[in-house]
C-alpha positions in Angstrom: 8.9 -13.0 14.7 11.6 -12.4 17.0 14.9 -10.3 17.2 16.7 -13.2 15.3 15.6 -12.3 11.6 17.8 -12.0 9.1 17.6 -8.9 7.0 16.1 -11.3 3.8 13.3 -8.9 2.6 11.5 -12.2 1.6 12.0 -14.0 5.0 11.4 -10.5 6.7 7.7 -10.6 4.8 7.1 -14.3 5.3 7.9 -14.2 8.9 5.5 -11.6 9.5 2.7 -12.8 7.8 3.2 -16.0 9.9 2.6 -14.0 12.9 -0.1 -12.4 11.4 -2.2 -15.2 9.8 -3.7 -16.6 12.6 -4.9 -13.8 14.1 -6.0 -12.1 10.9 -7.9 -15.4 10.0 -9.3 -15.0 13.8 -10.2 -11.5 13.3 -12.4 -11.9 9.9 -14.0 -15.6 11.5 -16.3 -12.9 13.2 -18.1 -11.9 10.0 -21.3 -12.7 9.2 -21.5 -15.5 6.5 -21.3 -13.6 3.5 -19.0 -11.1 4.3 -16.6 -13.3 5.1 -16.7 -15.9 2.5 -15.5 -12.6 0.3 -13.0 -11.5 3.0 -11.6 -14.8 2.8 -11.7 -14.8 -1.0 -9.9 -11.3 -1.1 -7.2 -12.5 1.4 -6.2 -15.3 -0.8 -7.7 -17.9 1.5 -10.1 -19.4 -0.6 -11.5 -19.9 -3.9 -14.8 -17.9 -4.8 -16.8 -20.9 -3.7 -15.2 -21.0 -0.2 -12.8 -24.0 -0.9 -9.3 -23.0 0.8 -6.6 -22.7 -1.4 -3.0 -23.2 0.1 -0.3 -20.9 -1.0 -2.7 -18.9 -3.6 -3.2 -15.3 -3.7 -1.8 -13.5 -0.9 -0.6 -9.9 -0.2 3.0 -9.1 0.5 2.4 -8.3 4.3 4.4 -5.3 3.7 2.5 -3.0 6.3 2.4 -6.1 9.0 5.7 -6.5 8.7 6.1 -2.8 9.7 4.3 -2.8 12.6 6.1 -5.8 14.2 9.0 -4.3 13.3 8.1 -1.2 14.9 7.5 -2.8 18.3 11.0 -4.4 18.3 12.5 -0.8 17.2 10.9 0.1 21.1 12.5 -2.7 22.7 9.8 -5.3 23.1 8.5 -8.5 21.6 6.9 -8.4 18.2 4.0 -9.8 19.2 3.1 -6.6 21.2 2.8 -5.6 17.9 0.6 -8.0 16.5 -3.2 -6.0 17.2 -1.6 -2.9 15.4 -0.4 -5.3 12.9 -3.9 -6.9 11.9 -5.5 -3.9 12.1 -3.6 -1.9 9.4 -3.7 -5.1 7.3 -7.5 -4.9 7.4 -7.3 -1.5 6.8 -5.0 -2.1 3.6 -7.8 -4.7 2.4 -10.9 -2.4 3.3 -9.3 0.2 0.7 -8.3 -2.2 -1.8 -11.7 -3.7 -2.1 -13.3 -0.5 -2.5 -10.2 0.7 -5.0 -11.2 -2.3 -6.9 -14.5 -1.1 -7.5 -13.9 2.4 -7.9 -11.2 2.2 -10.6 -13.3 -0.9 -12.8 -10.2 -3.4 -11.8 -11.4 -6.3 -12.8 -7.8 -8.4 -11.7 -6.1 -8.3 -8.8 -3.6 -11.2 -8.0 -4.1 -13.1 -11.1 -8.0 -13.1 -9.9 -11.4 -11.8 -10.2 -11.5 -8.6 -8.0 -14.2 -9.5 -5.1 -17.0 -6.8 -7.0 -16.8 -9.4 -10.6 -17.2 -11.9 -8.5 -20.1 -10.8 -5.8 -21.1 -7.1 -7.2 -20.3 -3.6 -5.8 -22.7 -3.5 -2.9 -21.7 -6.8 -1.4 -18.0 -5.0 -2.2 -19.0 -1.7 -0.2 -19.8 -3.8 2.6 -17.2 -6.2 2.8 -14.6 -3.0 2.8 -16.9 -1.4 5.5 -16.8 -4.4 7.8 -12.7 -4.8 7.4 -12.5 -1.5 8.7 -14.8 -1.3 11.4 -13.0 -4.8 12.5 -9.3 -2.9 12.3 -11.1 -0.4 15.1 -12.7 -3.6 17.2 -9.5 -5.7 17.0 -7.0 -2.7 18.6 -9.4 -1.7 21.4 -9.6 -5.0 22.5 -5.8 -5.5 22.6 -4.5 -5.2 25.8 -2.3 -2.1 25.5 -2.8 0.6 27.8 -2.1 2.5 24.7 -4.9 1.1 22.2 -6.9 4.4 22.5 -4.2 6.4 21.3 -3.8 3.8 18.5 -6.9 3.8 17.0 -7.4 7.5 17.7 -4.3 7.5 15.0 -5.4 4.5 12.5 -9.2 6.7 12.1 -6.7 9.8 11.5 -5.1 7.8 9.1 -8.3 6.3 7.4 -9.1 9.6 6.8 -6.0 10.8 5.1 -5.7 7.4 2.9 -9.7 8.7 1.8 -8.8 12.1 1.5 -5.9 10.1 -0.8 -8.2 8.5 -2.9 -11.2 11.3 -3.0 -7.8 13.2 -4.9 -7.3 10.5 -7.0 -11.0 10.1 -8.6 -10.7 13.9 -8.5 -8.1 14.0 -10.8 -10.1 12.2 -13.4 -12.0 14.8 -14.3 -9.3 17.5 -14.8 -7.3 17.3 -17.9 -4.2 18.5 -15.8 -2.8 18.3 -12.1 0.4 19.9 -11.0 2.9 17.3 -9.3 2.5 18.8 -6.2 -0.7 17.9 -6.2 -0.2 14.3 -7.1 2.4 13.8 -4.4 -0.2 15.4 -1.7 -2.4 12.4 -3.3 -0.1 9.9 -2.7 0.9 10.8 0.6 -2.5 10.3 1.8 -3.4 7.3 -0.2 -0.4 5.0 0.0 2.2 7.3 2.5 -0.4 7.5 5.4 -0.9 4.0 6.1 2.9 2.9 6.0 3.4 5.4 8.4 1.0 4.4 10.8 2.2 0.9 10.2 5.6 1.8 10.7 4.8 3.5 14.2 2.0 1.6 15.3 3.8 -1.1 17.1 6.1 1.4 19.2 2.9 3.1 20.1 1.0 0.4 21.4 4.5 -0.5 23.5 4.6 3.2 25.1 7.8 3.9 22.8 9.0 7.3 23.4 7.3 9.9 21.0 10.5 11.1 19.3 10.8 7.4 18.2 7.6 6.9 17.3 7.9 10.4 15.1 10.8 8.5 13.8 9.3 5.6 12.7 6.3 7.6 10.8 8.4 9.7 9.3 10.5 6.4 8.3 7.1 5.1 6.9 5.6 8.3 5.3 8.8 8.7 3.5 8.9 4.8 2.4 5.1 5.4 1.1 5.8 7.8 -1.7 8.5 5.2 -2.7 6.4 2.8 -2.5 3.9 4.5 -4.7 6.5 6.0 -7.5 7.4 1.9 -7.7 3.5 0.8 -7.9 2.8 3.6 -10.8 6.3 2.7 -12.4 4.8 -1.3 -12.6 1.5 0.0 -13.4 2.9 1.2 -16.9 6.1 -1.0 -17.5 5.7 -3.7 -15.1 5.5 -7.4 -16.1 1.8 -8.7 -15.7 3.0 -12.0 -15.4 4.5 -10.6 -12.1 1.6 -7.7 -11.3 -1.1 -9.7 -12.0 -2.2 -6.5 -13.8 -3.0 -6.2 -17.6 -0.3 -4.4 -19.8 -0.6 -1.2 -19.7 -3.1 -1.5 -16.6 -2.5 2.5 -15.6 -2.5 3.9 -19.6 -5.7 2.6 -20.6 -7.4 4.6 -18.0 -5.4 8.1 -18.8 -4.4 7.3 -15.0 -2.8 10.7 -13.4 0.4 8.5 -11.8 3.5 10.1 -10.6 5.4 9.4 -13.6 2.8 10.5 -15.7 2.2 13.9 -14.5 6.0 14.8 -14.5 6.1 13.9 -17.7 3.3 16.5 -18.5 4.6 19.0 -17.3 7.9 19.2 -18.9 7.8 22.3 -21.0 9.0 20.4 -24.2 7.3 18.9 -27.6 7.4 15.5 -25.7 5.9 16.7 -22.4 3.0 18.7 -24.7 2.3 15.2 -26.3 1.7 13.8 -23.0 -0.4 16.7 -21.6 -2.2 15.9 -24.6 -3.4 12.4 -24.4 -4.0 13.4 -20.5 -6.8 15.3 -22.5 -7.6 12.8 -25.2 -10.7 10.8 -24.8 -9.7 8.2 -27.5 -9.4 4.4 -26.7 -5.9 3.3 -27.9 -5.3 -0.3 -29.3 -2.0 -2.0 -27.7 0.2 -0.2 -30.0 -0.8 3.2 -28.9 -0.6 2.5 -25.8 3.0 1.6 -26.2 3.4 4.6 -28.1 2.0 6.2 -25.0 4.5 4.4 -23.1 7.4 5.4 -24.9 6.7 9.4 -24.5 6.3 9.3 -21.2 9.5 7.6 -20.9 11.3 9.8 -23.4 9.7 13.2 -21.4 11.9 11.4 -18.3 8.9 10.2 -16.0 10.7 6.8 -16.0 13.9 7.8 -15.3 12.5 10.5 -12.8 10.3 8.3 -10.5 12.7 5.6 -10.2 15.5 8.6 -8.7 12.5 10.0 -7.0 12.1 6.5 -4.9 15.7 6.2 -4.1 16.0 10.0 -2.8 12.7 9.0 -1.1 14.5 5.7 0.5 17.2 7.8 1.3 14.9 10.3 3.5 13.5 7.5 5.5 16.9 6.1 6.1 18.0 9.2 7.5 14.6 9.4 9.8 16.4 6.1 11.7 19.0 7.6 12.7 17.7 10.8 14.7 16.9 7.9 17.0 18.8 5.0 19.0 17.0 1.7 17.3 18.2 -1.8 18.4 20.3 -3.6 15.6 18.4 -6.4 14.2 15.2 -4.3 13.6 17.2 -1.3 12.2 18.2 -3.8 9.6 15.2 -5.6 8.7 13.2 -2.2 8.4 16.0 -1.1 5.9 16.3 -4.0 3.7 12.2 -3.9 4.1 12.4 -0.2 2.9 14.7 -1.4 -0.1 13.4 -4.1 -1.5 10.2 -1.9 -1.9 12.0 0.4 -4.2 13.5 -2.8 -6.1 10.4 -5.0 -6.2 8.8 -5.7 -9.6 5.2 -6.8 -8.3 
């Protein structure tokens, strides 16, 4: 991943996981035998019997991605990136594994979650090791700097849990305010894509206003990124999500677009706020039902202008400071093919 890339989202995303690969793949080889047979299964890498599969399940690299980019935002090769890179992608894959588990998923990229497959406690550790390896693989790097960044990736671990402690929370009230679900999602998804986004600069000795910059870039790009993940959850194609229909409904999930929806003062928003309440399993056609009020009380339409004026605000964080070209550009067209995507 060099200064050369053209701002193609896809190429931008397949570039970095390139880079990435190999060392990730490096990083989880240190497991013990059965914690990584189900990292590698997670990552895409194999089958659940440990036979690789080439080209099968694999994450976007979105956060990756970031973190190279980041380093080239402060002047210097990508791959001075590339320990900040691998860690927030193990990161990503520690919460994921336990989000699995917590929330009953029993899919995740058109497969078995890893707890079907190997149960919840060989889950809980598999989760525990990709984090503790995130911590072991930037101390090693050999950035004067790699105390400072994992000082900031445990910072961040704990706002992503704090995240996520709001989010099981929130199952047990019959209402939230939407305050309080974007304070959730900036800790759950907006925390780690702004470490990602400033990690590489960091770990380059960037100056601090860029590396301010850069998170605020990220943090900003999270709750976008979030708004578009609870958008899919209700109305995206499972074909594309690897999600079943209606993946966020059939749990009476407290999503962005759900909880604006419930609190619009009108007969529509009441019927909303009142299946929040409801403890009644809905067949498909409820659920649609379901679907259609929360789109008719304007969640729909409200998230998706919520992630462009959040795209906006992170475009506007780039240009407090003086970024080279060529990563300016791939971080933009990064940060709006996230508000486009449909998986």
């Amino acid at each position: 991943m060099s200064t050369d890339l053209s701002a193609d989202p896809l190429a931008i995303l397949a570039r970095a996981r390139d880079e990435v690969t190999p060392a990730l793949r490096e990083a989880v080889a240190r497991l013990d035998d059965t914690t990584r047979t189900i990292s590698g299964y997670h990552l895409g890498w194999t089958d659940a019997a440990g036979v690789p599969t080439p080209g099968g399940a694999r994450g976007k690299a979105v956060r990756p991605a970031l973190a190279l980019l980041s380093a080239l935002a402060a002047g210097h090769d990508a791959r001075a990136g590339l320990p900040g890179a691998v860690a927030v992608e193990l990161v990503h894959n520690f919460s994921l594994v336990h989000d699995d588990l917590m929330d009953g998923d029993t899919e995740r990229r058109h497969r078995a979650t890893a707890w079907t497959v190997w149960g919840s406690a060989n889950a809980i550790l598999t989760g525990d090791a990709l984090l503790a390896l995130a911590t072991e693989v930037l101390l090693e790097s050999r950035s004067p700097h790699a105390g400072a960044a994992a000082s900031l990736l445990a910072a961040t671990t704990r706002d992503l849990i704090r995240g996520q402690a709001l989010d099981l929370a929130f199952e047990r009230r019959p209402a939230v305010s939407l305050a309080e679900c974007r304070e959730m999602a900036a800790g759950k998804t907006g925390a780690l894509l702004a470490t990602s986004a400033a990690i590489g600069a960091l770990l380059t000795g960037g100056p601090g206003d860029l590396v301010d910059a850069l998170a605020e870039f990220g943090a900003e790009l999270g709750l976008a990124f979030q708004l578009i993940d609870d958008l899919l959850g209700i109305w995206g194609d499972p074909a594309t999500t690897g999600k079943p229909v209606w993946s966020d409904l059939r749990s009476r999930k407290k999503t962005l677009p759900v909880t604006y929806a419930a609190s619009r003062r009108d007969g529509t928003g009441r019927a909303v706020a009142r299946w929040l309440r409801g403890t009644e399993a809905l067949d498909e056609a409820g659920l649609r039902r379901v679907a259609d009020l929360i789109e008719a009380a304007g969640g729909r339409a409200w998230a998706a202008e919520e992630a462009s004026r959040r795209l906006a605000a992170a475009e506007h964080a780039l240009d407090r400071v003086p970024i080279p070209g060529a990563p300016r550009a791939d971080l933009l067209e990064l940060a709006r093919f996230i508000v486009t995507r449909t998986a």
